[in-house]
C-alpha positions in Angstrom: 22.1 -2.8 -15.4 18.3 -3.1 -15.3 16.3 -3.6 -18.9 12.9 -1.8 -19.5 10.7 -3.7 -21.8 9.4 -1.2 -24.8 6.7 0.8 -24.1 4.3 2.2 -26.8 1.2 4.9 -25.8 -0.1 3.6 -29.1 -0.2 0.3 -28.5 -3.7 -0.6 -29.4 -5.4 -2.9 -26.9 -5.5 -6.5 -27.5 -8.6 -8.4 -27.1 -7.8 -10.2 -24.2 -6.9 -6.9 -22.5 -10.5 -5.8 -23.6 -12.3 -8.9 -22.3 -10.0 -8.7 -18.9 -11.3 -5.2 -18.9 -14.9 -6.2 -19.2 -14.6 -9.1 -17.0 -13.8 -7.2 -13.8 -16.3 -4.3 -14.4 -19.1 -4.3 -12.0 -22.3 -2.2 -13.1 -24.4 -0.4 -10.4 -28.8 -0.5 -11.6 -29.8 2.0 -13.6 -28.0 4.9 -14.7 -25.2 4.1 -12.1 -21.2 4.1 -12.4 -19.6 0.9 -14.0 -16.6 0.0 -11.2 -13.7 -1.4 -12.6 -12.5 -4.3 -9.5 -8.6 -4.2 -10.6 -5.6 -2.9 -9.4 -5.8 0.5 -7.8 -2.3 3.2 -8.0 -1.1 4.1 -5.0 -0.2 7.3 -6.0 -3.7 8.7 -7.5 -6.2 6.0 -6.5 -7.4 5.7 -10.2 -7.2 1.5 -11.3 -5.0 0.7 -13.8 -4.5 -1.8 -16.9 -1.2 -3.4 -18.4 -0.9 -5.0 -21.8 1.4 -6.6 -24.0 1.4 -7.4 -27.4 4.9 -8.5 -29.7 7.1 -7.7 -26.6 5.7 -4.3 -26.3 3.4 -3.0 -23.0 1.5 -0.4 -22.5 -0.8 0.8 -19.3 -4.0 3.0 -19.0 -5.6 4.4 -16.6 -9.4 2.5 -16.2 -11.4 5.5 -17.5 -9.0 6.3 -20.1 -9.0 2.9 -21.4 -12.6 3.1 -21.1 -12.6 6.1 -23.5 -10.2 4.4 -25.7 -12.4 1.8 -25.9 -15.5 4.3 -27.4 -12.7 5.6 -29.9 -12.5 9.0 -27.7 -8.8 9.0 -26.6 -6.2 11.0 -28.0 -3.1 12.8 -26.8 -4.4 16.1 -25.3 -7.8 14.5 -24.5 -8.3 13.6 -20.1 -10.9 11.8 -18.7 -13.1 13.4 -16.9 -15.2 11.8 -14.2 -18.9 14.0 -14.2 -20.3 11.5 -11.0 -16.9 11.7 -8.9 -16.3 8.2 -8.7 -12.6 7.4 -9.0 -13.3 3.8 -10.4 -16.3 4.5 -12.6 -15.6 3.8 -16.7 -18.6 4.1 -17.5 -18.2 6.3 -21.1 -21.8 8.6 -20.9 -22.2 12.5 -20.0 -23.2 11.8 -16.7 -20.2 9.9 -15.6 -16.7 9.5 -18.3 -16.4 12.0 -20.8 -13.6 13.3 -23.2 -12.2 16.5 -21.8 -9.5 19.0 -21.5 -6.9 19.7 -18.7 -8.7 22.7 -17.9 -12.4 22.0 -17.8 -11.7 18.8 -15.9 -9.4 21.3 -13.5 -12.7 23.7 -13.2 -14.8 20.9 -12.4 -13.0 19.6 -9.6 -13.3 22.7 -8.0 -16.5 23.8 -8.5 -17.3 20.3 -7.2 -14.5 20.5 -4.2 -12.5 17.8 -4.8 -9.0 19.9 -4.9 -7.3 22.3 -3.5 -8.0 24.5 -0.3 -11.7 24.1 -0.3 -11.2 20.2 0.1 -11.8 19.7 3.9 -9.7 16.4 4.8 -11.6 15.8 8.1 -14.6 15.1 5.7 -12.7 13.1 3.0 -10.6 10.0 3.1 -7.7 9.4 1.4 -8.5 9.0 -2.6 -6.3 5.7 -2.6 -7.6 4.3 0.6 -11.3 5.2 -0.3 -11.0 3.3 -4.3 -9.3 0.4 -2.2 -12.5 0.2 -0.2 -15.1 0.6 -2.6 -13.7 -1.9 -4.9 -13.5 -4.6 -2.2 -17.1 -3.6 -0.8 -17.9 -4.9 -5.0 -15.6 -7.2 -5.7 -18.2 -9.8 -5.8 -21.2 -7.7 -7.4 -23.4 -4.6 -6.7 -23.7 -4.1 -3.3 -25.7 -0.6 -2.4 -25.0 -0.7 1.2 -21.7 -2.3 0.8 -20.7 0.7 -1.8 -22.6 3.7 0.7 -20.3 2.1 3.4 -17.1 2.0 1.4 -17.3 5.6 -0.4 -18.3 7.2 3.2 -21.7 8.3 1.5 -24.2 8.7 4.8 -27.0 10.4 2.1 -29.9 7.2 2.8 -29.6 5.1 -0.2 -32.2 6.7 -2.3 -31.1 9.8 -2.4 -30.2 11.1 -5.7 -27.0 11.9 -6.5 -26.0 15.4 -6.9 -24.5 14.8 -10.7 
């Protein structure tokens, strides 16, 4: 018979969870996306953080730690990513923000990243793509590195659509 160890959603996060956190986040120049460089899910392609504390574990998603972090996480709150990067955590209104279900739904579409809009010739895998963007940065901000690992051919100073 397998054991589970307990498992708590409000397990706050411990402070070596936050400075792991911090430690693997790499920050693009200005008002770019903060990667988080940890381990990516292979079923969504969003990173993800474990910690324990008294014998008790809990794991977040990177951008919803990210907003539990800025006090902005709660039970029917999602993250919503406004720049479309799967590993950004950067907490702002152009990139994390606190959301609904619904309006994060709504701006997936109007952006075409779901359903049958989404061509798949033009898109890679969401899993395959974070795994390749966060080893283009795993050891710093890389422009080139990160246009070649997101499949971004726009020349490299070309604003971002969001």
């Amino acid at each position: 018979m397998r054991r589970s160890r307990p498992y708590s959603s409000t397990l706050p996060p411990t402070q070596a969870a936050i400075d792991a956190f911090w430690s693997r986040v790499v920050k693009a120049p200005g008002d770019g996306c903060w990667f988080l460089i940890s381990a990516i899910s292979g079923v969504d392609g969003y990173t993800r953080l474990t910690w324990r504390s008294g014998g008790v574990s809990r794991t977040e998603s990177g951008h919803r730690f990210a907003l539990l972090l800025a006090d902005q996480l709660s039970d029917d709150v999602v993250a919503e990513h406004r720049c479309n990067e799967p590993l950004c955590v950067r907490v702002d209104p152009g990139h994390v923000v606190a959301s609904t279900q619904s309006a994060n739904l709504r701006y997936a579409v109007a952006c075409g990243r779901t359903g049958a809009i989404r061509n798949p010739d033009q898109h890679t895998n969401r899993h395959a793509r974070s795994l390749a963007v966060r080893d283009a940065l795993a050891s710093g901000w890389d422009a080139r590195a990160y246009a070649r690992a997101s499949a971004n051919a726009a020349p490299l100073d070309t604003p971002s659509l969001f």
